[in-house]
BALOBA-1460 file (C-alpha; in Angstrom, 3 decimals):
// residues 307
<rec num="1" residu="x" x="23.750" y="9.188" z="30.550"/>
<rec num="2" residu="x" x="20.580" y="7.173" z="30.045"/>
<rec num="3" residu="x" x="17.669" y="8.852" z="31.987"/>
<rec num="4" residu="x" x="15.161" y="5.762" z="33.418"/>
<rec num="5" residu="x" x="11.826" y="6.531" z="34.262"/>
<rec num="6" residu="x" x="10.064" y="3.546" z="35.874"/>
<rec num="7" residu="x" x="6.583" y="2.782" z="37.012"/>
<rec num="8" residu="x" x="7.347" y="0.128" z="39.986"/>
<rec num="9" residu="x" x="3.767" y="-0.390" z="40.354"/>
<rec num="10" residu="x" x="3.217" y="-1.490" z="36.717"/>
<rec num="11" residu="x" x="1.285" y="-4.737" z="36.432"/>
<rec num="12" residu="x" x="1.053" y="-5.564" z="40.396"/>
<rec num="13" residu="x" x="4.204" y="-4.679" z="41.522"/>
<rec num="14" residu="x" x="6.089" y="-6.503" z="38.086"/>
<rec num="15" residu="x" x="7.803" y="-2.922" z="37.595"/>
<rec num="16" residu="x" x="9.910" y="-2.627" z="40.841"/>
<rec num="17" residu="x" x="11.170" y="-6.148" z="40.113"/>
<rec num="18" residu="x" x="11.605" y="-5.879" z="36.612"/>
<rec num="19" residu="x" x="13.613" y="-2.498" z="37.045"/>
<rec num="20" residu="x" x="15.633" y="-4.336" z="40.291"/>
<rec num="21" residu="x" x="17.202" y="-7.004" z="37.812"/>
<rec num="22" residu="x" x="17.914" y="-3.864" z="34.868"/>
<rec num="23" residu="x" x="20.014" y="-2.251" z="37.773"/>
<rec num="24" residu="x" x="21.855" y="-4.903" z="38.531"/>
<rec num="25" residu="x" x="22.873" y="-5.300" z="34.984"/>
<rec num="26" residu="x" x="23.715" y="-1.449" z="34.633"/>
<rec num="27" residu="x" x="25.684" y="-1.276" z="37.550"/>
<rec num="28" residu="x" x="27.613" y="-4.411" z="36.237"/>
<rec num="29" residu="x" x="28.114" y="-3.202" z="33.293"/>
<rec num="30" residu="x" x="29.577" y="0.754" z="34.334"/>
<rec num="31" residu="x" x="26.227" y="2.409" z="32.685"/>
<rec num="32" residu="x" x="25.706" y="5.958" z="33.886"/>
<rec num="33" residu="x" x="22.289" y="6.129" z="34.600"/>
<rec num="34" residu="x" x="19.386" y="7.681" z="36.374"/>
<rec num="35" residu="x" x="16.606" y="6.181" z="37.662"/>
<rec num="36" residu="x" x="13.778" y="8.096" z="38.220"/>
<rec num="37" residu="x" x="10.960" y="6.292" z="40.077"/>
<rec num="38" residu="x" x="6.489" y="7.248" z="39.922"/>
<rec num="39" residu="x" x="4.585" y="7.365" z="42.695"/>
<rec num="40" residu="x" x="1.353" y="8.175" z="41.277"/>
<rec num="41" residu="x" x="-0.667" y="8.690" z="37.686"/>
<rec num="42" residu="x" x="1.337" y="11.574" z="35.542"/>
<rec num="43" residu="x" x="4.878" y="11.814" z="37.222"/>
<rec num="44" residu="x" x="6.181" y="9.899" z="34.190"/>
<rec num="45" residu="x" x="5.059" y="12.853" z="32.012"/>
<rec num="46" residu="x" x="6.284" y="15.158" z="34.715"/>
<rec num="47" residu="x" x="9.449" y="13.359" z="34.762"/>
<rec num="48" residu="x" x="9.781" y="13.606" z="30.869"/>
<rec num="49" residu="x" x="8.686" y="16.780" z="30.616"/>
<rec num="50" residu="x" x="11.727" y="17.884" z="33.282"/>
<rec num="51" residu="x" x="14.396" y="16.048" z="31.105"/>
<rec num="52" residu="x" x="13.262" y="17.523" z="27.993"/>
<rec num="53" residu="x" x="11.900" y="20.809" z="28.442"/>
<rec num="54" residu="x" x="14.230" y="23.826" z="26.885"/>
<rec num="55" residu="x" x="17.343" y="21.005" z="26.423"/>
<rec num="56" residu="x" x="18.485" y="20.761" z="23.028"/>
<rec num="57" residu="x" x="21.382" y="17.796" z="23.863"/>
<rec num="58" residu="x" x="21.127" y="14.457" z="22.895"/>
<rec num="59" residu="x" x="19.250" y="12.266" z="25.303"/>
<rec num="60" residu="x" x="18.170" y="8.883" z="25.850"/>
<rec num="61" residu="x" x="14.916" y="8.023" z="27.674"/>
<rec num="62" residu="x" x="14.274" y="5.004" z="28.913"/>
<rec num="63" residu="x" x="10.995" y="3.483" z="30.210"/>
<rec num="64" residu="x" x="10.277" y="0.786" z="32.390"/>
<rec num="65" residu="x" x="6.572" y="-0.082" z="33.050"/>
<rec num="66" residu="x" x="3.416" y="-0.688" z="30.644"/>
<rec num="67" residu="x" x="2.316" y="1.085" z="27.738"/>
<rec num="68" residu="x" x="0.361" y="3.598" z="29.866"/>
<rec num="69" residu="x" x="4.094" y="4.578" z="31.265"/>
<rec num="70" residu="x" x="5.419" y="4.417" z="27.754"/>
<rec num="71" residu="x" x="2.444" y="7.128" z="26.382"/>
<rec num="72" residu="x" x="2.620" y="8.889" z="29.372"/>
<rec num="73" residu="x" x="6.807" y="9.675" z="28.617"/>
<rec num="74" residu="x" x="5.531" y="10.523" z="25.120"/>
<rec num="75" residu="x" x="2.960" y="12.848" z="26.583"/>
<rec num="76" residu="x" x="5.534" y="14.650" z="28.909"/>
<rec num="77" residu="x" x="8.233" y="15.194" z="26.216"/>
<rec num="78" residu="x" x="9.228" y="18.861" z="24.825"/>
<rec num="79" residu="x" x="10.906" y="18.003" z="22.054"/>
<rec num="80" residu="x" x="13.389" y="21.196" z="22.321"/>
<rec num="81" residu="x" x="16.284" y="18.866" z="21.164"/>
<rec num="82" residu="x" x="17.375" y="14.846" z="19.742"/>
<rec num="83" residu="x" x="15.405" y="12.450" z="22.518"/>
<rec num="84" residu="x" x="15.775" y="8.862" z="21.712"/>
<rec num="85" residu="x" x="12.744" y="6.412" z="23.605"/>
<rec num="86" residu="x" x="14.133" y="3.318" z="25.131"/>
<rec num="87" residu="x" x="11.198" y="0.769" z="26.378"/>
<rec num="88" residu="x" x="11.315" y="-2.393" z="28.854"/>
<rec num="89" residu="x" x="7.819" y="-3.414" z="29.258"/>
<rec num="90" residu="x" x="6.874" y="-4.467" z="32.574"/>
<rec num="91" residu="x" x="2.895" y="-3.865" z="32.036"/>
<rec num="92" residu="x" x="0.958" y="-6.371" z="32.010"/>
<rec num="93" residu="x" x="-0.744" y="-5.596" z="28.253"/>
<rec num="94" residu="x" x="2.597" y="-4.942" z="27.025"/>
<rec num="95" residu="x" x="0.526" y="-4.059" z="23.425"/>
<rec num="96" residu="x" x="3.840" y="-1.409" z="22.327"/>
<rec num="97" residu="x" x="5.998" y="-4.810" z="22.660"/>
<rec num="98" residu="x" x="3.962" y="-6.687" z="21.091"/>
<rec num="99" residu="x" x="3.811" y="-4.642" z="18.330"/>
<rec num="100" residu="x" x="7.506" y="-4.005" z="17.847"/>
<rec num="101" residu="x" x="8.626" y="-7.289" z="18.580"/>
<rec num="102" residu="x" x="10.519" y="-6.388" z="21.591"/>
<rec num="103" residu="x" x="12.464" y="-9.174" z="23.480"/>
<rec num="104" residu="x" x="10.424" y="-10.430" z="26.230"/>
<rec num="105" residu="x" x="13.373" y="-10.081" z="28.643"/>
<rec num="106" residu="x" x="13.905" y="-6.968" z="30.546"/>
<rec num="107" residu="x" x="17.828" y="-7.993" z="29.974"/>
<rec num="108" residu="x" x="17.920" y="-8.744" z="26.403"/>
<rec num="109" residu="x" x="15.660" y="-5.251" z="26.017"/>
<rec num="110" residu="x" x="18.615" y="-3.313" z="28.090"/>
<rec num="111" residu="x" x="21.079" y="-4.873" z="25.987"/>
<rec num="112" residu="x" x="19.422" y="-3.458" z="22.833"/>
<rec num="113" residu="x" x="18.974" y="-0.576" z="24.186"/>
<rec num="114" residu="x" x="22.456" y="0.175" z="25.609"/>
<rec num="115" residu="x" x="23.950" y="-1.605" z="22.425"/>
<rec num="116" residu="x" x="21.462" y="0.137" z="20.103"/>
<rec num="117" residu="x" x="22.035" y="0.111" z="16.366"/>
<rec num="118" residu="x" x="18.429" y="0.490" z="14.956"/>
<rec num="119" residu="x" x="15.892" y="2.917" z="15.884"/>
<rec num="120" residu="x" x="12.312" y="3.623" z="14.216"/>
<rec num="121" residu="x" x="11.038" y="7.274" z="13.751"/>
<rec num="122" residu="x" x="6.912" y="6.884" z="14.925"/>
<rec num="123" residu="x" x="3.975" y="8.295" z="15.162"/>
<rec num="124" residu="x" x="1.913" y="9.267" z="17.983"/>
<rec num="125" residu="x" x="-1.630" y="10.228" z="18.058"/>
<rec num="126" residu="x" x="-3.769" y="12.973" z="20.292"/>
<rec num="127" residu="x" x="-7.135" y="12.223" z="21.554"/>
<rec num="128" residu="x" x="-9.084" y="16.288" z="21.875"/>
<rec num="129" residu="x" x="-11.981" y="16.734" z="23.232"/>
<rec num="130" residu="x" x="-13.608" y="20.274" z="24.708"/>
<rec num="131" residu="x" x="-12.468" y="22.148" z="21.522"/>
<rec num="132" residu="x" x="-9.191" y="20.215" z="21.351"/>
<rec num="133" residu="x" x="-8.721" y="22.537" z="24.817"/>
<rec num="134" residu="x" x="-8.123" y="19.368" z="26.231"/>
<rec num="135" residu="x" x="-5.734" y="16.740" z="25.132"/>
<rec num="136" residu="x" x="-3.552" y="13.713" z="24.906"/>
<rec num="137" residu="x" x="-1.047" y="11.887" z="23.400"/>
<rec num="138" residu="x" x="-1.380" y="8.218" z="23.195"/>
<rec num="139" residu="x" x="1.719" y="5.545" z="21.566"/>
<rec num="140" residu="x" x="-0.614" y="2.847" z="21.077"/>
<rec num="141" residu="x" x="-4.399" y="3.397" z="20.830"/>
<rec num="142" residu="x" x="-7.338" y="5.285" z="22.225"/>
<rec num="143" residu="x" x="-10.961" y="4.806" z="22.028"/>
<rec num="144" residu="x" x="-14.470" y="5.438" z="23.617"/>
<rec num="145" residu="x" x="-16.996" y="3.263" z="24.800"/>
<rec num="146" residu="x" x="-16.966" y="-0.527" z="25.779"/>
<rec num="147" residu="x" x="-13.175" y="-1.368" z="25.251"/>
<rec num="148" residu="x" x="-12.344" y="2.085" z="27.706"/>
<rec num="149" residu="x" x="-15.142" y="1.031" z="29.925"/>
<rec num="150" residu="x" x="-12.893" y="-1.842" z="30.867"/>
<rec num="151" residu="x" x="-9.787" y="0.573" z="31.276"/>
<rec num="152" residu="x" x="-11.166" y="2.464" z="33.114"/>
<rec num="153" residu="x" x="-11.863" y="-0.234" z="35.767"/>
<rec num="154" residu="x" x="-8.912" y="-2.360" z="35.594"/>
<rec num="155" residu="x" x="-7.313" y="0.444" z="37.783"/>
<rec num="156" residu="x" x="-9.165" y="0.490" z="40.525"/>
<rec num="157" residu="x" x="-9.181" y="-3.417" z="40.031"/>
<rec num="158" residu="x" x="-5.053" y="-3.940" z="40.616"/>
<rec num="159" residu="x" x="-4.744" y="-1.828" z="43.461"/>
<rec num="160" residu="x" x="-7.316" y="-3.964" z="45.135"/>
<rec num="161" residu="x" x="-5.620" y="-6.971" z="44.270"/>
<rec num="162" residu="x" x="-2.197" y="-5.225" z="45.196"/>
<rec num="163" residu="x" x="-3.602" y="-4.674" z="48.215"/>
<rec num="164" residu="x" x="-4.247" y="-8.601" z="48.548"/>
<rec num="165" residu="x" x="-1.316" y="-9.565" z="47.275"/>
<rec num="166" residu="x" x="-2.381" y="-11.277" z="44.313"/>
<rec num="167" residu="x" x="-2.434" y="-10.017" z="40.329"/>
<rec num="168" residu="x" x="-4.465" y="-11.532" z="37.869"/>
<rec num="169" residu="x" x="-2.312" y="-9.328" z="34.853"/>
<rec num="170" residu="x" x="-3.591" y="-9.797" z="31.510"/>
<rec num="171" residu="x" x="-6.938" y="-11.874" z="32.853"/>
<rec num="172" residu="x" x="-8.270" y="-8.832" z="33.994"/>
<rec num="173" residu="x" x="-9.142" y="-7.295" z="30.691"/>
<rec num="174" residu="x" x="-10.993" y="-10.959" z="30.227"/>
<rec num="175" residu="x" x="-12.384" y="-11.134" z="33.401"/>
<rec num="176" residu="x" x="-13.446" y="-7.118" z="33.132"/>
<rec num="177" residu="x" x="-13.965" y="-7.221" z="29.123"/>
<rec num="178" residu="x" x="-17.209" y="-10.180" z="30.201"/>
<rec num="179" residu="x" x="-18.486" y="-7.499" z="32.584"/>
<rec num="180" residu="x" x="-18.752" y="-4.687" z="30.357"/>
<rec num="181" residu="x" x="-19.852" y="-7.255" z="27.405"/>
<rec num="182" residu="x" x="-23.019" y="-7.988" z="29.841"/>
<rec num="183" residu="x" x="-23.589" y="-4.095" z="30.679"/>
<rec num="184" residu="x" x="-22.644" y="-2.275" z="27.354"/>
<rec num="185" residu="x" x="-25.424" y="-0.445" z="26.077"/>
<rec num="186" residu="x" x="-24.898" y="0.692" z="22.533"/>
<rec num="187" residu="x" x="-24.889" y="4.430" z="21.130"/>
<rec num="188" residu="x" x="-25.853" y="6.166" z="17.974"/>
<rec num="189" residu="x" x="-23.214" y="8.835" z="16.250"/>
<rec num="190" residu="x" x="-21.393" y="9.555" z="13.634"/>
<rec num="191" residu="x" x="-17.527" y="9.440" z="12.377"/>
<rec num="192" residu="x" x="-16.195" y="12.718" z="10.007"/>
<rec num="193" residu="x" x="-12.894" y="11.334" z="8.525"/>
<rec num="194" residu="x" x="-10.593" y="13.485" z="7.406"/>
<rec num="195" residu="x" x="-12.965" y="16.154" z="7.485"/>
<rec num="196" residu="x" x="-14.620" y="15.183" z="4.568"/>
<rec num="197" residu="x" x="-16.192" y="11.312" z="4.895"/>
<rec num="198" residu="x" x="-18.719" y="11.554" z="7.093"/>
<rec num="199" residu="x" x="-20.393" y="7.331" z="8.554"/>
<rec num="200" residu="x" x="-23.095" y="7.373" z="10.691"/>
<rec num="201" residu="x" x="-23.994" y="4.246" z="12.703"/>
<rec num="202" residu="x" x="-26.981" y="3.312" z="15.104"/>
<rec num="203" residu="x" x="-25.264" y="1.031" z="17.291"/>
<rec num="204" residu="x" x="-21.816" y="1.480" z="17.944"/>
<rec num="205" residu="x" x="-20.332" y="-0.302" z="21.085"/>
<rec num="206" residu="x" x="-17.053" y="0.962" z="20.969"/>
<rec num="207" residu="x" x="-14.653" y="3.198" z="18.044"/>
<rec num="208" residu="x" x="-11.140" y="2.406" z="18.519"/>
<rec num="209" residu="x" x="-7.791" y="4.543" z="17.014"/>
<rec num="210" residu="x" x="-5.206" y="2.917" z="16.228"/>
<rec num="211" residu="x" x="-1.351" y="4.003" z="15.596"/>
<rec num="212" residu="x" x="-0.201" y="0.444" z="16.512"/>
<rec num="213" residu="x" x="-2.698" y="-2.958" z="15.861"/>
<rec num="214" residu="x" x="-2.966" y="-4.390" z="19.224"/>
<rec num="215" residu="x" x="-4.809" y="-2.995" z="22.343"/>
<rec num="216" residu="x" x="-5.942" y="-4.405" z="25.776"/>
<rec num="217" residu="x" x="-3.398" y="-6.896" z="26.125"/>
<rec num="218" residu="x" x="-3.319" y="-8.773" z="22.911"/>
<rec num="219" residu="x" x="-6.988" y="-7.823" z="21.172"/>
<rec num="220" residu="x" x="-6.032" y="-7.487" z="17.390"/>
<rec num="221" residu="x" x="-8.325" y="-4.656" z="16.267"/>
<rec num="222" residu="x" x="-6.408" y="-2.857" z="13.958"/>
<rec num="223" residu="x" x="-4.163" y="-6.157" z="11.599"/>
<rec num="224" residu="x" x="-2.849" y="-3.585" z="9.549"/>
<rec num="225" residu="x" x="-2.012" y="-0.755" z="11.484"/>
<rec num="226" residu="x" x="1.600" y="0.255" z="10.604"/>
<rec num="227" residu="x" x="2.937" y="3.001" z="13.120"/>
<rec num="228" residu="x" x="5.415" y="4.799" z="10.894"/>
<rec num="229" residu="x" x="2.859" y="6.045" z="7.852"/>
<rec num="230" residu="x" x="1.461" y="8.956" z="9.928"/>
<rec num="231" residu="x" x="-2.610" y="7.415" z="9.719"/>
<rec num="232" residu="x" x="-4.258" y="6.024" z="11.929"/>
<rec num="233" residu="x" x="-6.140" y="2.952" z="12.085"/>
<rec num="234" residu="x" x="-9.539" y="3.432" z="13.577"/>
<rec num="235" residu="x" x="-12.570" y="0.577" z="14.253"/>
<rec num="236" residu="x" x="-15.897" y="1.517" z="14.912"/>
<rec num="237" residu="x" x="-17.705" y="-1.955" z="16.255"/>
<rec num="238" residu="x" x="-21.452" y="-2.079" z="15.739"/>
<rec num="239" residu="x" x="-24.287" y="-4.211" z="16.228"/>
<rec num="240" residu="x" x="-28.113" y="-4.065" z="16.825"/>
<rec num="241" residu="x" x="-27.759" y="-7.838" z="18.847"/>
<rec num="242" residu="x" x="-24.951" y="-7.928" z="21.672"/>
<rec num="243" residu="x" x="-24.247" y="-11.947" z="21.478"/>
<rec num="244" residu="x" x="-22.988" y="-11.176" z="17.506"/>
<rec num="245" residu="x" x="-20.338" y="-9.312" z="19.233"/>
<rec num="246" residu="x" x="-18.708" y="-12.220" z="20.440"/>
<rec num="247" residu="x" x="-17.370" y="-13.387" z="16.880"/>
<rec num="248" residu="x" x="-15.644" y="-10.190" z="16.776"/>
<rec num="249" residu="x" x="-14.026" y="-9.950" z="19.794"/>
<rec num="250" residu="x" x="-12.934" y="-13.556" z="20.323"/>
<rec num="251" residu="x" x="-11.757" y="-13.014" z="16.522"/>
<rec num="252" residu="x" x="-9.378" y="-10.439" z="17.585"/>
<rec num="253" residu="x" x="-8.720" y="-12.315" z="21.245"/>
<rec num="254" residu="x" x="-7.113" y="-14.761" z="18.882"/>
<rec num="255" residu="x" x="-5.781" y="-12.435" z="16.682"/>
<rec num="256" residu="x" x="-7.372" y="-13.924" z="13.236"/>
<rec num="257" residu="x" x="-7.048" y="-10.506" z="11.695"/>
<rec num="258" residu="x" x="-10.483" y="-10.852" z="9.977"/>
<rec num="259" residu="x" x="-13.440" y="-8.369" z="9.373"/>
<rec num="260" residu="x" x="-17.105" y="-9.804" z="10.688"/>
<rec num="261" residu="x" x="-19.781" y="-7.775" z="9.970"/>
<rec num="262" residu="x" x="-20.706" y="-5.774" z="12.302"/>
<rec num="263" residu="x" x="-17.226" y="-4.660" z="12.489"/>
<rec num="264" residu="x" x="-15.564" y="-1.459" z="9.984"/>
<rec num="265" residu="x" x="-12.305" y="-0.368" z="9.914"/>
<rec num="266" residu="x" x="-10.940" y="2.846" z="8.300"/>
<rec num="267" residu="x" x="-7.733" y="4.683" z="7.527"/>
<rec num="268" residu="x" x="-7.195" y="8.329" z="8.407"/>
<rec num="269" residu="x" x="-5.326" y="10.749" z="9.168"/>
<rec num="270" residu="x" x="-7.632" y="12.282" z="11.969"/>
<rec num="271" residu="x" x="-10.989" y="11.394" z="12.672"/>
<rec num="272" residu="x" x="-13.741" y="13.285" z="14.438"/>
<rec num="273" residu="x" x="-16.189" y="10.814" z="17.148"/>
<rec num="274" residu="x" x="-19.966" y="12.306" z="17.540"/>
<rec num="275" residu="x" x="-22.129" y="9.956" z="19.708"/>
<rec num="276" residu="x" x="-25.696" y="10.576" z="21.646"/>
<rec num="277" residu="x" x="-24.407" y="10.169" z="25.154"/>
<rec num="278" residu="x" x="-21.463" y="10.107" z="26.783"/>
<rec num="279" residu="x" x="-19.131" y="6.876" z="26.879"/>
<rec num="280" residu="x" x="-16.152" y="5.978" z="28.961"/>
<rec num="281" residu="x" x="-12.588" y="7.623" z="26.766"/>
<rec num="282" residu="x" x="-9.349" y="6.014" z="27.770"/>
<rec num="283" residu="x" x="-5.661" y="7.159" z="26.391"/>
<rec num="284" residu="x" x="-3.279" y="4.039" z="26.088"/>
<rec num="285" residu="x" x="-5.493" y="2.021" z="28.844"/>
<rec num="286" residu="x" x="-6.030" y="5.443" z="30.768"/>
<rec num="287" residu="x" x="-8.836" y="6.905" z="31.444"/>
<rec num="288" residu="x" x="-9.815" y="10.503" z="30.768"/>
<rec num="289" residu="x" x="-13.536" y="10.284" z="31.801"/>
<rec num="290" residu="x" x="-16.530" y="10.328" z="29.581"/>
<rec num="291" residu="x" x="-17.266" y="11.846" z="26.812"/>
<rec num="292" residu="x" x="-19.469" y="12.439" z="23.981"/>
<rec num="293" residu="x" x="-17.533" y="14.189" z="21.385"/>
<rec num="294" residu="x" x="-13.492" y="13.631" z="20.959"/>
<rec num="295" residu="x" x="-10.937" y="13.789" z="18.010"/>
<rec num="296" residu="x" x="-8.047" y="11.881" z="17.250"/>
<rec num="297" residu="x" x="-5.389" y="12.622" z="14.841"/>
<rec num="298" residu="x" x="-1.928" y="11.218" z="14.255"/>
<rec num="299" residu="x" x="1.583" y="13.288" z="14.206"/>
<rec num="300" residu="x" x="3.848" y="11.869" z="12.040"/>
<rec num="301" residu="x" x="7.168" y="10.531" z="12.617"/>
<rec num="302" residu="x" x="7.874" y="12.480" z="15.588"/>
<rec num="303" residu="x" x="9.120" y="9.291" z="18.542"/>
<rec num="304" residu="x" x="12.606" y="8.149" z="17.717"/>
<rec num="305" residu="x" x="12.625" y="5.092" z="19.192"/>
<rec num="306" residu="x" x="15.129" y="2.137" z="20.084"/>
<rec num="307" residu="x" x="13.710" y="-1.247" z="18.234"/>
């Protein structure tokens, strides 16, 4: 039994269709399946959490939606028992594809995933904040400031354009990323990594973690990010003139995998964010409001997933 859990809303309305042409295929095929369809932000955790919670069989998981689907599955799961994570992206970042070189069709992906041979045991990290009271799990990055300033409006930015009947998909974060390039104000704080490095900075725009290297639908922040070593990858972008930004993000827009000044990039295993005032936080492109003070650490080898 392979347990779907599908975001139909994913990327404008991509998800429904995308998940319309994987049934098809199932039913052709004899799969028993289920299909378990969100209406709204968190059922996919709600979902997972359902499937997983107190069952110790074997069980396969898939998702069908963007990476926000695909962390919010991670964040739902119980791990009582063996869960193996299936993914066909239907997002329109699609950063968790990208990074494990996933087939761009939603067909080839069910194939692999029904015919699967290879699976890769990965990490996940947890962005805390209020004590670590509060938290999340994320499968491909978190961060505060600029880059979750434009999460956190690309939201309320698709469902108007739903609502139009038009999708701009990946131009958004452009479109969105120029906004917040033009607004951002930057922020001093302060980085403790690994509870004993501490890097203080007077004009950070945005810090980045990273388990995998790509985030907001293609921006290579973190080249060397490898999701299976249990560290995570975390960029703290700083500068005391805005337009010598621009280097550094068109130099991960086109994914050169260079360092610009202005720009640092450190290894850790958890990482502790102290900044003046309170900045936009966002969990795999979600947002979780605004915070000044957050951690982020990485669990190790914990996702078994189909690759």
């Amino acid at each position: 039994m392979y347990h779907f859990i599908i975001n139909p809303n994913a990327s404008g309305g991509k998800g429904l269709k995308v998940w319309q042409r994987v049934e098809k295929a199932l039913k052709r095929r004899g799969v028993e399946y289920r299909a378990l369809l969100t209406e709204k932000k968190g059922d996919a955790a709600v979902f997972a959490a359902e499937l997983t919670d107190g069952c110790r069989e074997p069980q396969t998981i898939v998702a069908v939606g963007g990476d926000g689907t695909v962390g919010e599955v991670a964040g739902g799961l119980a791990f009582c028992g063996p869960v193996t994570i299936g993914y066909i992206p239907a997002g329109s970042g699609n950063d968790l594809a990208r990074s494990l070189k996933l087939p761009k069709s939603p067909l080839k992906c069910l194939k692999k995933i029904i015919d699967s041979t290879e699976y890769k045991l990965l990490d996940y990290g947890v962005v805390s904040y209020g004590g670590r009271a509060d938290h999340r799990r994320f499968m491909v990055s978190a961060g505060i400031g600029m880059d979750a300033a434009v999460c956190c409006n690309i939201a309320a930015v698709r469902e108007k354009q739903r609502q139009k009947g038009f999708f701009l998909g990946k131009w958004n974060y452009l479109v969105l990323g120029i906004r917040q390039l033009i607004l951002a104000k930057p922020v001093k704080g302060y980085l403790v990594l690994d509870s004993t490095k501490r890097v203080e900075f007077n004009h950070i725009y945005f810090v980045s973690a990273h388990v995998h290297p790509y985030e907001g639908g293609g921006f290579l922040f973190a080249p060397g990010a490898d999701p299976c070593d249990g560290r995570l990858d975390v960029r703290v972008v700083h500068q005391d003139r805005k337009l010598r930004l621009i280097p550094i993000l068109l130099g991960a827009l086109l994914r050169s995998g260079r360092n610009y000044p202005g720009s640092r990039l450190y290894s850790c295993r958890e990482a502790e964010i102290c900044l003046e005032r309170e900045m936009p936080v966002h969990y795999d492109g979600e947002s979780c409001g605004a915070k000044k003070e957050l951690q982020v650490r990485c669990i190790s080898n914990k996702i078994r997933m189909i690759v």
